[in-house]
PyMOL Python script that loads the backbone (N, CA, C, O; Angstrom):
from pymol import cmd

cmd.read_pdbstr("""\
ATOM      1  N   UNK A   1     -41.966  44.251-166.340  1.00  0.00           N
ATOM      2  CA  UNK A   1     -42.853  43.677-165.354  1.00  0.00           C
ATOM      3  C   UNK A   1     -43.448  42.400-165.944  1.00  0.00           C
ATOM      4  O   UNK A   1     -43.783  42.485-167.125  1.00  0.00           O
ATOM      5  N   UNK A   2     -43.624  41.310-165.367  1.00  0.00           N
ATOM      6  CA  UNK A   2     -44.285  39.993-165.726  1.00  0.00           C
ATOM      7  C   UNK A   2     -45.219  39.771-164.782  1.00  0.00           C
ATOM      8  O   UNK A   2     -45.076  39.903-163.567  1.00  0.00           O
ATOM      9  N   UNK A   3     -46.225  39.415-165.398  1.00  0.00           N
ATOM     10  CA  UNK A   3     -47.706  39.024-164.915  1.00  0.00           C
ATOM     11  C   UNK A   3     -47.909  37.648-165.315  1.00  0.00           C
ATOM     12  O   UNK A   3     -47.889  37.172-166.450  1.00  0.00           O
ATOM     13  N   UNK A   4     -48.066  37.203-164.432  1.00  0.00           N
ATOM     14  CA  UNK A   4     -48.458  35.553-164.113  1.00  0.00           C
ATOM     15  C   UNK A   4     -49.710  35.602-164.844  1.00  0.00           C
ATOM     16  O   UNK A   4     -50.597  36.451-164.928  1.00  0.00           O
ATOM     17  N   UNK A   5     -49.523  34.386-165.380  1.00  0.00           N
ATOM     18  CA  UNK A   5     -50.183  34.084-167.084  1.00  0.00           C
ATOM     19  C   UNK A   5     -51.315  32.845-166.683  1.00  0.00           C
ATOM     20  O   UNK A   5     -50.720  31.814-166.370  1.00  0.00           O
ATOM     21  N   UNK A   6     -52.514  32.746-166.637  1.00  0.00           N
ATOM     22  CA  UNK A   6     -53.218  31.954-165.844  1.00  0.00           C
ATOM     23  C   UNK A   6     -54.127  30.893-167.051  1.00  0.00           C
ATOM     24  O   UNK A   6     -55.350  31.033-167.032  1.00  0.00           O
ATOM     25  N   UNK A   7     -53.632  30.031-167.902  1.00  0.00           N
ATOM     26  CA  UNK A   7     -54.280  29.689-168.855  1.00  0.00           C
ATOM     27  C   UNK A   7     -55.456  28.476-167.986  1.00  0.00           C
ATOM     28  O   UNK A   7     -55.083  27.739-167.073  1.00  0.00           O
ATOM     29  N   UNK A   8     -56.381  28.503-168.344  1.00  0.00           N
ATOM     30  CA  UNK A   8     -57.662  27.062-168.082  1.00  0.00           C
ATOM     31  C   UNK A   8     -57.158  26.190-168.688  1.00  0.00           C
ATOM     32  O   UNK A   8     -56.835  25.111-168.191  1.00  0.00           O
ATOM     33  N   UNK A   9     -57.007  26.513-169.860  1.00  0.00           N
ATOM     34  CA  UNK A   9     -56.479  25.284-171.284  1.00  0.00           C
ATOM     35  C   UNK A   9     -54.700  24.294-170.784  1.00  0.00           C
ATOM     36  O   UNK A   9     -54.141  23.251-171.122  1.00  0.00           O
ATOM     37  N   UNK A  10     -54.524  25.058-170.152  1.00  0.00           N
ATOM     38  CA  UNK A  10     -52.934  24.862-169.366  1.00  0.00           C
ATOM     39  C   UNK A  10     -52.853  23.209-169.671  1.00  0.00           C
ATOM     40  O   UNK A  10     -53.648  22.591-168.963  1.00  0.00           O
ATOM     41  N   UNK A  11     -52.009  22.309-170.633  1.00  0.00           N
ATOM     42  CA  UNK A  11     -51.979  21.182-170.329  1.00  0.00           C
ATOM     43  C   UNK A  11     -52.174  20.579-171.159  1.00  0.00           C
ATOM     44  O   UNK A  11     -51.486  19.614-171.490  1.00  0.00           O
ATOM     45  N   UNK A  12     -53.898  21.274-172.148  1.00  0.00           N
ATOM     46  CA  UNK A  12     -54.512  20.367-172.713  1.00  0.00           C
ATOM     47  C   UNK A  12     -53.994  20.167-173.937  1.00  0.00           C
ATOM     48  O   UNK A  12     -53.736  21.210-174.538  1.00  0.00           O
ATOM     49  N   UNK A  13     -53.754  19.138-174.513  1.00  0.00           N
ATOM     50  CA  UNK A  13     -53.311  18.989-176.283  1.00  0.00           C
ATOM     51  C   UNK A  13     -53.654  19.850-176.842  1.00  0.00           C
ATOM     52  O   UNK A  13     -54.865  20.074-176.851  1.00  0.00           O
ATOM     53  N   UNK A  14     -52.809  20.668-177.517  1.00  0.00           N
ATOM     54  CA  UNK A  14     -53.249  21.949-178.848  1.00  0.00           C
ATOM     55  C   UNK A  14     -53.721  23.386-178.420  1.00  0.00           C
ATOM     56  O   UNK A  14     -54.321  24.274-179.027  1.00  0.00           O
ATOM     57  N   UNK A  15     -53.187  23.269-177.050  1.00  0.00           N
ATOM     58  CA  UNK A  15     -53.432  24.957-176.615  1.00  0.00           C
ATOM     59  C   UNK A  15     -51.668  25.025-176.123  1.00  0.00           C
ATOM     60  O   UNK A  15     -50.671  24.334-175.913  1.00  0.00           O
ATOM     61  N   UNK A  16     -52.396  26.934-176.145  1.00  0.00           N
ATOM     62  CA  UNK A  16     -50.698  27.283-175.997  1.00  0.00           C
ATOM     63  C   UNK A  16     -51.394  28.907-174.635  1.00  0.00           C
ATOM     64  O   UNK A  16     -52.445  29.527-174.479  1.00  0.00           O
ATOM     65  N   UNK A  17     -50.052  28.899-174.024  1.00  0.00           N
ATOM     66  CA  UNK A  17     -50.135  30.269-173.054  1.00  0.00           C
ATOM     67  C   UNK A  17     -50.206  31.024-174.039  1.00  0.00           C
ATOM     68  O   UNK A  17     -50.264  30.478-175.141  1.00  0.00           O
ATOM     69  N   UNK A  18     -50.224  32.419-173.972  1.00  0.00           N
ATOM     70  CA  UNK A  18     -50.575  33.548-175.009  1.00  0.00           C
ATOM     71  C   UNK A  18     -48.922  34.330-173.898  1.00  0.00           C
ATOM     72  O   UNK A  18     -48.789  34.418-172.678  1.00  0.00           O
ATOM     73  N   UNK A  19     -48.268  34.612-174.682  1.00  0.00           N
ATOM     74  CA  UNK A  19     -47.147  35.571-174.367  1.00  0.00           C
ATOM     75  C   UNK A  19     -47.587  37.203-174.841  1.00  0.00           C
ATOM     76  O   UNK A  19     -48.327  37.330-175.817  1.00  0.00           O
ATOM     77  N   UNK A  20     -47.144  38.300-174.179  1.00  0.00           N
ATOM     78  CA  UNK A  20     -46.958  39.218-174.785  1.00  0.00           C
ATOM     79  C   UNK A  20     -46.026  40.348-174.134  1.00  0.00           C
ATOM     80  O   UNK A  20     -45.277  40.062-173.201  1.00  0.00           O
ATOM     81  N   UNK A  21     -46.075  41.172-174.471  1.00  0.00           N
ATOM     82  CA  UNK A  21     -44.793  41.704-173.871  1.00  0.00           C
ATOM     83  C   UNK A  21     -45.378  42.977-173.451  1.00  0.00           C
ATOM     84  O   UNK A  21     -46.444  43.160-174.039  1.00  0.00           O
ATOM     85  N   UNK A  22     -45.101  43.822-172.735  1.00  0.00           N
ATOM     86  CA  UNK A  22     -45.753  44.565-172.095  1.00  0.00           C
ATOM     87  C   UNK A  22     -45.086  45.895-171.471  1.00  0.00           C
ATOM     88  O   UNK A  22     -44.598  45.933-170.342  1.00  0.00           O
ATOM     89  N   UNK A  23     -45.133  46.919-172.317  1.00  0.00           N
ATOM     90  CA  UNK A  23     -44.181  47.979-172.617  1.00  0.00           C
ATOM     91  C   UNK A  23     -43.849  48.820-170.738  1.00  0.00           C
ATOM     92  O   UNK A  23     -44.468  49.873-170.585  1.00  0.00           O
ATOM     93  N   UNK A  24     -43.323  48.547-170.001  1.00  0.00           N
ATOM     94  CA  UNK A  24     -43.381  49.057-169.007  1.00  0.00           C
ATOM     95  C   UNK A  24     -43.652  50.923-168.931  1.00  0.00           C
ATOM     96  O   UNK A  24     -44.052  51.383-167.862  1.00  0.00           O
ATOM     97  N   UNK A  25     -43.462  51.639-169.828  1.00  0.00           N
ATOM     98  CA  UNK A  25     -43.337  52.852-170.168  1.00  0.00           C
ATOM     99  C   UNK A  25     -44.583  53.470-170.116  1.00  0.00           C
ATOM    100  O   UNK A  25     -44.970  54.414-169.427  1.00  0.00           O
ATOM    101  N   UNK A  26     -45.220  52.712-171.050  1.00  0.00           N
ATOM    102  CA  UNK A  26     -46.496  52.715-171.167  1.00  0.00           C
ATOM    103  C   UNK A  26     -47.741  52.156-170.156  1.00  0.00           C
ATOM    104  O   UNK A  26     -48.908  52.482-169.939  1.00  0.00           O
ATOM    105  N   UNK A  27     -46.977  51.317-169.762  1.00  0.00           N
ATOM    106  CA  UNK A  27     -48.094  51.121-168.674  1.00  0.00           C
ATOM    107  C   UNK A  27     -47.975  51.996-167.323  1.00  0.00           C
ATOM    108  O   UNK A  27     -48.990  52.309-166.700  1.00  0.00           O
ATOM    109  N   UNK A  28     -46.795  52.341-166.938  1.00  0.00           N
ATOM    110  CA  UNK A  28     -47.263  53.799-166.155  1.00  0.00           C
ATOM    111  C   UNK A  28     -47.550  54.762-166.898  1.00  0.00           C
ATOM    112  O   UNK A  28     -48.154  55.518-166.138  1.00  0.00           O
ATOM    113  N   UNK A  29     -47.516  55.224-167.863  1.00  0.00           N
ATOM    114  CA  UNK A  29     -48.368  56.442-168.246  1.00  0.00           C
ATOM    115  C   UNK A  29     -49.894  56.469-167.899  1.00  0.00           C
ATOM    116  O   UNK A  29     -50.494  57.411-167.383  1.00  0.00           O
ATOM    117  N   UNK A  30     -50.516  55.012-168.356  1.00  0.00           N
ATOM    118  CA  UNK A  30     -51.750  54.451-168.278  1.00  0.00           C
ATOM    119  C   UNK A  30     -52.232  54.569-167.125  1.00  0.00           C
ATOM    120  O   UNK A  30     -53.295  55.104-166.811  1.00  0.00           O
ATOM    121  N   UNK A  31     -51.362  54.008-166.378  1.00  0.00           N
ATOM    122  CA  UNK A  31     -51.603  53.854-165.139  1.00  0.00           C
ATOM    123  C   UNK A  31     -51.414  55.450-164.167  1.00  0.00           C
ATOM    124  O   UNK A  31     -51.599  55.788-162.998  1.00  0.00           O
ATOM    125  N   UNK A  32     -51.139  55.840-164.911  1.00  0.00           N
ATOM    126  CA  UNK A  32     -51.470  57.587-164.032  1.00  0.00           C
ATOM    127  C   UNK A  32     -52.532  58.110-164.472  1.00  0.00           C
ATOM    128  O   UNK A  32     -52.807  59.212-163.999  1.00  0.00           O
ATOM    129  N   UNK A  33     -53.577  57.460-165.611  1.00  0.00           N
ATOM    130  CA  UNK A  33     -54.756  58.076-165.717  1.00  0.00           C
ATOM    131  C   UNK A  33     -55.750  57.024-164.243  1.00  0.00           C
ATOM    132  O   UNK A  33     -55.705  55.882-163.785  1.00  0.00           O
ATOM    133  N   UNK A  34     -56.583  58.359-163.985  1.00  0.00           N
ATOM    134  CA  UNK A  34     -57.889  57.841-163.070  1.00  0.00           C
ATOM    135  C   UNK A  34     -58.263  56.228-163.299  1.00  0.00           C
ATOM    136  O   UNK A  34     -58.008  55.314-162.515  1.00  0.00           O
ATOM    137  N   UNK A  35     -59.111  56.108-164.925  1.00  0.00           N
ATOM    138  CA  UNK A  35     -59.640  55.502-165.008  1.00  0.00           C
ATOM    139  C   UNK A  35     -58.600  54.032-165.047  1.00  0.00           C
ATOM    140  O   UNK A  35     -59.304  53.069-164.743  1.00  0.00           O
ATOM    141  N   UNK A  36     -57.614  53.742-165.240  1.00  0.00           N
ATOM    142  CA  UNK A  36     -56.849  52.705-165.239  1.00  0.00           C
ATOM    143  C   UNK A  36     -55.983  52.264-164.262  1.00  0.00           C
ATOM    144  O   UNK A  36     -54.789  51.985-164.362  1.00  0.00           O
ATOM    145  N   UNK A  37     -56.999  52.218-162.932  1.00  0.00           N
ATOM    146  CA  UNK A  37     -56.287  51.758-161.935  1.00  0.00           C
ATOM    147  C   UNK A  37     -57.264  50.339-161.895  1.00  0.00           C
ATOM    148  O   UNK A  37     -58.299  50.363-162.561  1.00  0.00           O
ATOM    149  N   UNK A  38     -56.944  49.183-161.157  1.00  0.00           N
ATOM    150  CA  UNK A  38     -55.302  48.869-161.205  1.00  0.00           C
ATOM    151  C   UNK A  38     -55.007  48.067-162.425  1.00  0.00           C
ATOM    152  O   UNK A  38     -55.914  47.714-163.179  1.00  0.00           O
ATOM    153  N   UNK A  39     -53.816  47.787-162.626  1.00  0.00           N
ATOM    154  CA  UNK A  39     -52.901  47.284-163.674  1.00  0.00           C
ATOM    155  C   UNK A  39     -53.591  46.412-164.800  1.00  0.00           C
ATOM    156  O   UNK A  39     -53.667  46.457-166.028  1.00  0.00           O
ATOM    157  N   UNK A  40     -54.085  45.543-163.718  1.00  0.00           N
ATOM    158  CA  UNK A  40     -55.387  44.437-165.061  1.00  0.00           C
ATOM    159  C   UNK A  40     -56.651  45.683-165.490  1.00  0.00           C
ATOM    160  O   UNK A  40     -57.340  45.294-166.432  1.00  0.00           O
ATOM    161  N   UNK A  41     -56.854  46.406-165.211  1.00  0.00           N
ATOM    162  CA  UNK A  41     -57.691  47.640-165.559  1.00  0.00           C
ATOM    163  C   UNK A  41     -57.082  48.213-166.717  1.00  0.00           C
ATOM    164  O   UNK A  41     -57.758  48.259-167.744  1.00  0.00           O
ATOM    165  N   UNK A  42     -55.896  48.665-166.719  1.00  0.00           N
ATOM    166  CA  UNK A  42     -55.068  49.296-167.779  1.00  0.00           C
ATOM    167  C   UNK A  42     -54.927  48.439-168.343  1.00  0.00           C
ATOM    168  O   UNK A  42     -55.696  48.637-169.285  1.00  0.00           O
ATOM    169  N   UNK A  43     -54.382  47.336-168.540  1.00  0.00           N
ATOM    170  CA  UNK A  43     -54.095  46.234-169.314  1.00  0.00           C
ATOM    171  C   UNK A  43     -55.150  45.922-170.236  1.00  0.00           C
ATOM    172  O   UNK A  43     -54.881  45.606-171.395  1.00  0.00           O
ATOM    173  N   UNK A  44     -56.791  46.014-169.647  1.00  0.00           N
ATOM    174  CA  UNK A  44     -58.089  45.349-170.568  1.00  0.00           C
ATOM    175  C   UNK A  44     -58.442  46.860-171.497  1.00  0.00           C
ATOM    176  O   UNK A  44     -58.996  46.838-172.596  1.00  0.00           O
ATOM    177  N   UNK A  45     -58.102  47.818-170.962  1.00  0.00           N
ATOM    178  CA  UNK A  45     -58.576  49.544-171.475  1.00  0.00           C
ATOM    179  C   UNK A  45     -57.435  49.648-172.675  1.00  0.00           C
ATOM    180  O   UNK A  45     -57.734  50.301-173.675  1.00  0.00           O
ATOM    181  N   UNK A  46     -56.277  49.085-172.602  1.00  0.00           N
ATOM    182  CA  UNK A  46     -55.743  49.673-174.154  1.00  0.00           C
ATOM    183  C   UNK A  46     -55.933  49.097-175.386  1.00  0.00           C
ATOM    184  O   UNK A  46     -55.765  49.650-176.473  1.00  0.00           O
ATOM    185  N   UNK A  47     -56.399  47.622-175.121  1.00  0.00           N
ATOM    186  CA  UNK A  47     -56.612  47.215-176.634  1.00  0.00           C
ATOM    187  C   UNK A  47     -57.975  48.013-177.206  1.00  0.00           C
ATOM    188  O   UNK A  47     -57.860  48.624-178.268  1.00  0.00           O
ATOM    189  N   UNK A  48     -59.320  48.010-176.475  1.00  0.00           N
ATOM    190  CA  UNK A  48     -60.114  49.062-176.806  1.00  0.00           C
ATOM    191  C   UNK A  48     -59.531  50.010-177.528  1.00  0.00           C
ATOM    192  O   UNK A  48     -59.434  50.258-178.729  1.00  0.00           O
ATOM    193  N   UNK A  49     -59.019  50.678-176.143  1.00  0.00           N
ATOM    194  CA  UNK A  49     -58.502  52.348-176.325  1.00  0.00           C
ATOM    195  C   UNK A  49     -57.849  52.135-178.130  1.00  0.00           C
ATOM    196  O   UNK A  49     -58.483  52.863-178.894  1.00  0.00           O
ATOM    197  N   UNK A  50     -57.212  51.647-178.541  1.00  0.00           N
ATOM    198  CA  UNK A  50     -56.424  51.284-179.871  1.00  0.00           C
ATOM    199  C   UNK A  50     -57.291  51.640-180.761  1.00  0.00           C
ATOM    200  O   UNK A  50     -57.531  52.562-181.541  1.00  0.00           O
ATOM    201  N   UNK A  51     -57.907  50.098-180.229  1.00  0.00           N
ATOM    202  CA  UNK A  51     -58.997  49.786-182.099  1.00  0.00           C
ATOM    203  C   UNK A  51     -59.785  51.108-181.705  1.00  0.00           C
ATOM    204  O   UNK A  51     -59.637  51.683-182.784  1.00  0.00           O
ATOM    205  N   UNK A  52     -60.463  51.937-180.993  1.00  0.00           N
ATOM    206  CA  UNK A  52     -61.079  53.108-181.013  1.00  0.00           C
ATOM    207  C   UNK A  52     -59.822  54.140-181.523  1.00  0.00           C
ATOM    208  O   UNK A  52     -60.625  54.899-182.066  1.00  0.00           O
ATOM    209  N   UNK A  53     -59.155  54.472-181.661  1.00  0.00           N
ATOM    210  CA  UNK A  53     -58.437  55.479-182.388  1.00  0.00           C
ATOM    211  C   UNK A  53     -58.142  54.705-183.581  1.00  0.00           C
ATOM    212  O   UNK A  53     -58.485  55.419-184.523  1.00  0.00           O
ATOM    213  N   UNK A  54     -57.585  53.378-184.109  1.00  0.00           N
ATOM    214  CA  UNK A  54     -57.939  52.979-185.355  1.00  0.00           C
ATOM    215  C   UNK A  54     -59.272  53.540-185.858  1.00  0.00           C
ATOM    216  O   UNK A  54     -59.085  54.505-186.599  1.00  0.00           O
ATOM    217  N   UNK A  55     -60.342  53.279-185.711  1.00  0.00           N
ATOM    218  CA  UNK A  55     -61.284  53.551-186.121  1.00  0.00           C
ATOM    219  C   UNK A  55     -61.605  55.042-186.608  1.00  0.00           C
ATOM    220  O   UNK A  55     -61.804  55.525-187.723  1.00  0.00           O
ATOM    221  N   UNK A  56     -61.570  55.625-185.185  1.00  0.00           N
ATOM    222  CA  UNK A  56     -61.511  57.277-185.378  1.00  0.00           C
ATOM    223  C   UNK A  56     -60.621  57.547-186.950  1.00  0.00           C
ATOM    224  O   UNK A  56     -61.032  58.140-187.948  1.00  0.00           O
ATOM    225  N   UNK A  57     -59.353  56.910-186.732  1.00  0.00           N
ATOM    226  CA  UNK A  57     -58.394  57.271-187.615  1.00  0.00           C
ATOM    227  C   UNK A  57     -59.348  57.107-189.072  1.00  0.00           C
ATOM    228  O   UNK A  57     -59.634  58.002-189.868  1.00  0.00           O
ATOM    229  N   UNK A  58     -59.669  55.879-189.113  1.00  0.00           N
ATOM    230  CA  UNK A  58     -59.847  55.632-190.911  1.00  0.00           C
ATOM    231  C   UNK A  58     -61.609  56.568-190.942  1.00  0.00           C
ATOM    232  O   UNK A  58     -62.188  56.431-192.020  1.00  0.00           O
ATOM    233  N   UNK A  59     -62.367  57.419-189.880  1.00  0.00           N
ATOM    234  CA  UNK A  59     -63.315  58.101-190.380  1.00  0.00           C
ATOM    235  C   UNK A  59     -62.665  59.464-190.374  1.00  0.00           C
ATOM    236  O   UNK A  59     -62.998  60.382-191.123  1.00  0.00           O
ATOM    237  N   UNK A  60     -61.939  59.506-189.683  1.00  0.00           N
ATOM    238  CA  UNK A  60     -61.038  60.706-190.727  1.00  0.00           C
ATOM    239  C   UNK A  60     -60.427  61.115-191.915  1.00  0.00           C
ATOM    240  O   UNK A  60     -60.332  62.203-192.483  1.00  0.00           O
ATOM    241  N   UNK A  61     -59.987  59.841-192.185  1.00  0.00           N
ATOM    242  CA  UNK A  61     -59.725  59.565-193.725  1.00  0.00           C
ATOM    243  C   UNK A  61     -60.823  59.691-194.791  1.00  0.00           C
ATOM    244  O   UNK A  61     -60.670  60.174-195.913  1.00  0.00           O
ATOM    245  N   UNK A  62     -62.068  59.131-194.221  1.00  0.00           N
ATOM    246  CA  UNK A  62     -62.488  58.387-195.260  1.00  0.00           C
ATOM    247  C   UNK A  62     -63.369  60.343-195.150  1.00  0.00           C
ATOM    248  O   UNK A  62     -63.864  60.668-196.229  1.00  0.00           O
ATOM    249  N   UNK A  63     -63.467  61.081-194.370  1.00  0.00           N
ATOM    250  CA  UNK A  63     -63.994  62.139-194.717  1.00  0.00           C
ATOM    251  C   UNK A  63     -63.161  63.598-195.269  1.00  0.00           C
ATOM    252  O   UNK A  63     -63.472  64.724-195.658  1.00  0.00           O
ATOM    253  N   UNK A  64     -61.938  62.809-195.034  1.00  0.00           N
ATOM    254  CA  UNK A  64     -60.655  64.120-196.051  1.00  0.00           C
ATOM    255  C   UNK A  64     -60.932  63.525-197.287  1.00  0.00           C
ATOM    256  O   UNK A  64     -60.977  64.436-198.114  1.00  0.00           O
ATOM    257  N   UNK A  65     -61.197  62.143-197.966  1.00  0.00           N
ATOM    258  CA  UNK A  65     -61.033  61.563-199.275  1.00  0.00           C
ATOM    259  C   UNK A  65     -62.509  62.259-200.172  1.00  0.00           C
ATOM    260  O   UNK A  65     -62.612  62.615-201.346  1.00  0.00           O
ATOM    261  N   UNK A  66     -63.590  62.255-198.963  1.00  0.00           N
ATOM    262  CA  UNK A  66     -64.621  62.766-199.566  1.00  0.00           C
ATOM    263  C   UNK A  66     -64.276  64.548-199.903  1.00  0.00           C
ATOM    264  O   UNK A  66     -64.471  65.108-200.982  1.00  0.00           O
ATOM    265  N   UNK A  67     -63.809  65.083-198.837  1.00  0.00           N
ATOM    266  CA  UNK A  67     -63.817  66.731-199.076  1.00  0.00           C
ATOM    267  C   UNK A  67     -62.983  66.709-200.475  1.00  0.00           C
ATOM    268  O   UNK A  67     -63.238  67.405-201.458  1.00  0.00           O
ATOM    269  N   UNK A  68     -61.951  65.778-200.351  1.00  0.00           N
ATOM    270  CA  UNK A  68     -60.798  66.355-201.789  1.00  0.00           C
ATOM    271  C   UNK A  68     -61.976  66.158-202.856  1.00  0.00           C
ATOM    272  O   UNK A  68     -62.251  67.181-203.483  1.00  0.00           O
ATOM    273  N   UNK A  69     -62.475  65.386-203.065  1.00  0.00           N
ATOM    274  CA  UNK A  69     -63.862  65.425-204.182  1.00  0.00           C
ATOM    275  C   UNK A  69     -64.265  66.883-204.052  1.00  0.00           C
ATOM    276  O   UNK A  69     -64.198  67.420-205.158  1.00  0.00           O
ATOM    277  N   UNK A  70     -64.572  67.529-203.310  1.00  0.00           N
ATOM    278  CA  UNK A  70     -65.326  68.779-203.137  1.00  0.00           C
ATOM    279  C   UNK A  70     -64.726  69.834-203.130  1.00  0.00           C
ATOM    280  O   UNK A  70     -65.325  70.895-202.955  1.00  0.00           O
ATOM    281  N   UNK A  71     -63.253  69.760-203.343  1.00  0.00           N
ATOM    282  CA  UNK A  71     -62.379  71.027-203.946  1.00  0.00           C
ATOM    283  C   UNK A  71     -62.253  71.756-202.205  1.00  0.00           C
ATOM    284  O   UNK A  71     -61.891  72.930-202.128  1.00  0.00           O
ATOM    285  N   UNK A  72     -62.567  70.993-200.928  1.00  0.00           N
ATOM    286  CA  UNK A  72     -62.854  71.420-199.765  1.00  0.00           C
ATOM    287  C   UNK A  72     -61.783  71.663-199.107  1.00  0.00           C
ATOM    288  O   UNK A  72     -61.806  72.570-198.275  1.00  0.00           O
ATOM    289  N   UNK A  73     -60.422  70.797-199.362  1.00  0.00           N
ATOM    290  CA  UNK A  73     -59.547  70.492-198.927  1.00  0.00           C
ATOM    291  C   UNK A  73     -58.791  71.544-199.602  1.00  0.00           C
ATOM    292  O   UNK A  73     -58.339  72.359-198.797  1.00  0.00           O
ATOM    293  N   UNK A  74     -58.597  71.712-200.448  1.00  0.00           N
ATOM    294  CA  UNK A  74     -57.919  72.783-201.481  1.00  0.00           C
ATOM    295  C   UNK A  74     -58.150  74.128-201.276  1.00  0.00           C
ATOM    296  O   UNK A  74     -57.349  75.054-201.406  1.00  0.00           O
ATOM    297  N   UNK A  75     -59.722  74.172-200.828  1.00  0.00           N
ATOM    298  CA  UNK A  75     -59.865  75.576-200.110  1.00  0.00           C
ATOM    299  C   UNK A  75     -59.413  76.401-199.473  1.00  0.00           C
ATOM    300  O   UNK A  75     -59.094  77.585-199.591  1.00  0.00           O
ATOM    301  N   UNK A  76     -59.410  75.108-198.244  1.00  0.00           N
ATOM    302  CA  UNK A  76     -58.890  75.064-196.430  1.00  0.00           C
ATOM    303  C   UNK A  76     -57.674  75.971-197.031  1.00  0.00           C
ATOM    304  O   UNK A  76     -57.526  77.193-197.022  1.00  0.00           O
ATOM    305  N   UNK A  77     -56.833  74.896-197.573  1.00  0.00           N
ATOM    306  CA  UNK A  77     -54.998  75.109-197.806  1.00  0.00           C
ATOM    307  C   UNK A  77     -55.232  76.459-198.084  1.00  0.00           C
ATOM    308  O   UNK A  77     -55.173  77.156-197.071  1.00  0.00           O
ATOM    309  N   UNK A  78     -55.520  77.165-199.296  1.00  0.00           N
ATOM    310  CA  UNK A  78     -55.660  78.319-199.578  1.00  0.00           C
ATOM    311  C   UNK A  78     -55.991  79.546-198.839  1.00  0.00           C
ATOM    312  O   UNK A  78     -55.673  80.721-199.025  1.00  0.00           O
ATOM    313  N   UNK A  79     -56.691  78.982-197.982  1.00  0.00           N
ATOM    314  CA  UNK A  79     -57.303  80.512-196.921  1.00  0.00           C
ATOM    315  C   UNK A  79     -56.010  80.111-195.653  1.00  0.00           C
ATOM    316  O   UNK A  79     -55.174  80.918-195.247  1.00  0.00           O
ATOM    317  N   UNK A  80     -56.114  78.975-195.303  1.00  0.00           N
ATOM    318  CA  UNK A  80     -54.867  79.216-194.520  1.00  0.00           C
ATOM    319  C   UNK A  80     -53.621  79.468-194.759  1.00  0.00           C
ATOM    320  O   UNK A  80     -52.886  79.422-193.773  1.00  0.00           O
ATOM    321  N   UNK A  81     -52.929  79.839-196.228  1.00  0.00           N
ATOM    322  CA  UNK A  81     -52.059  80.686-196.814  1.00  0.00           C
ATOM    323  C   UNK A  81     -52.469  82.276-196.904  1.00  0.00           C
ATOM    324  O   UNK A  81     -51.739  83.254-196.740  1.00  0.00           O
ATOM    325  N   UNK A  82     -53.530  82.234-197.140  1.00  0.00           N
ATOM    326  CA  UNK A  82     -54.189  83.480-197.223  1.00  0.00           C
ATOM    327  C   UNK A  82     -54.034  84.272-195.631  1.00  0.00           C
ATOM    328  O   UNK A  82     -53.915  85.495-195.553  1.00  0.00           O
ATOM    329  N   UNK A  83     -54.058  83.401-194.453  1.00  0.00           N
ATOM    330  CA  UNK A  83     -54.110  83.959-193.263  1.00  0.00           C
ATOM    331  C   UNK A  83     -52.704  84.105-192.951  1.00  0.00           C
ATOM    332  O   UNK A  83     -52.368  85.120-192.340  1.00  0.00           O
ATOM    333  N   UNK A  84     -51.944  83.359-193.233  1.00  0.00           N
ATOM    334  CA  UNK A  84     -50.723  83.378-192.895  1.00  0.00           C
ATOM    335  C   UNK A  84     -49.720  84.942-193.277  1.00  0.00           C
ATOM    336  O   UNK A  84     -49.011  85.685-192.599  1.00  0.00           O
ATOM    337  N   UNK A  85     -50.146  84.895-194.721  1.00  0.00           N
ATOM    338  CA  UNK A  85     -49.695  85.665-195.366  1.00  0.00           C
ATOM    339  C   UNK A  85     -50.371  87.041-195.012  1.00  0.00           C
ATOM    340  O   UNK A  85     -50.204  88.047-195.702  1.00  0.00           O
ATOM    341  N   UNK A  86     -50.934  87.011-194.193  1.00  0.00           N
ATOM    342  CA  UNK A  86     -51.956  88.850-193.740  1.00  0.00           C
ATOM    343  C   UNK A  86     -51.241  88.971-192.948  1.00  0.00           C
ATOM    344  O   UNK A  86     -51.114  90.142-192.592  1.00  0.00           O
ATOM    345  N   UNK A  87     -50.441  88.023-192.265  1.00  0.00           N
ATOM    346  CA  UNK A  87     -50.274  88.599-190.401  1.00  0.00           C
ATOM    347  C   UNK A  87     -49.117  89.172-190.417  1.00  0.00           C
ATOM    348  O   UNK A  87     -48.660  89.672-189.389  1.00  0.00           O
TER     349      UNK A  87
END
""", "prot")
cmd.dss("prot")
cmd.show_as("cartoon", "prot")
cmd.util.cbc("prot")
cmd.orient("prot")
């Protein structure tokens, strides 16, 4: 699908259109949620949507890096061998 690309700058010395490509797959998936109707709706909601699961992602990290300090992580593993191994 191509969406007409509407630059202001259009013309002026030292600007450029912004290209991108635009996974059709994905944008109906998007587009079957509620909140991402219509198309320029879905379109402005996934770069968010992204950097918010980036984010999520690295405070997940950064709180498994703290548990392995705390022998917490090593625990977990252990009792969930421990459960495995009862059933």
């Amino acid at each position: 699908m191509r969406f007409p690309v509407h630059d202001p700058c259009e013309g002026l010395p030292g600007t450029a259109v912004p290209r991108i490509h635009i996974d059709e797959e994905a944008l109906e998936r998007a587009m079957a949620r509620p909140k991402a109707r219509p198309e320029k709706k879905a379109l402005d909601l996934a770069p968010r949507f992204h950097a918010e699961q980036q984010e999520r992602a690295a405070r997940i990290g950064h709180h498994f890096e703290r548990a392995r300090g705390w022998g917490a992580v090593e625990d977990a593993e252990r009792r969930h061998r421990a459960e495995k191994d009862g059933r």
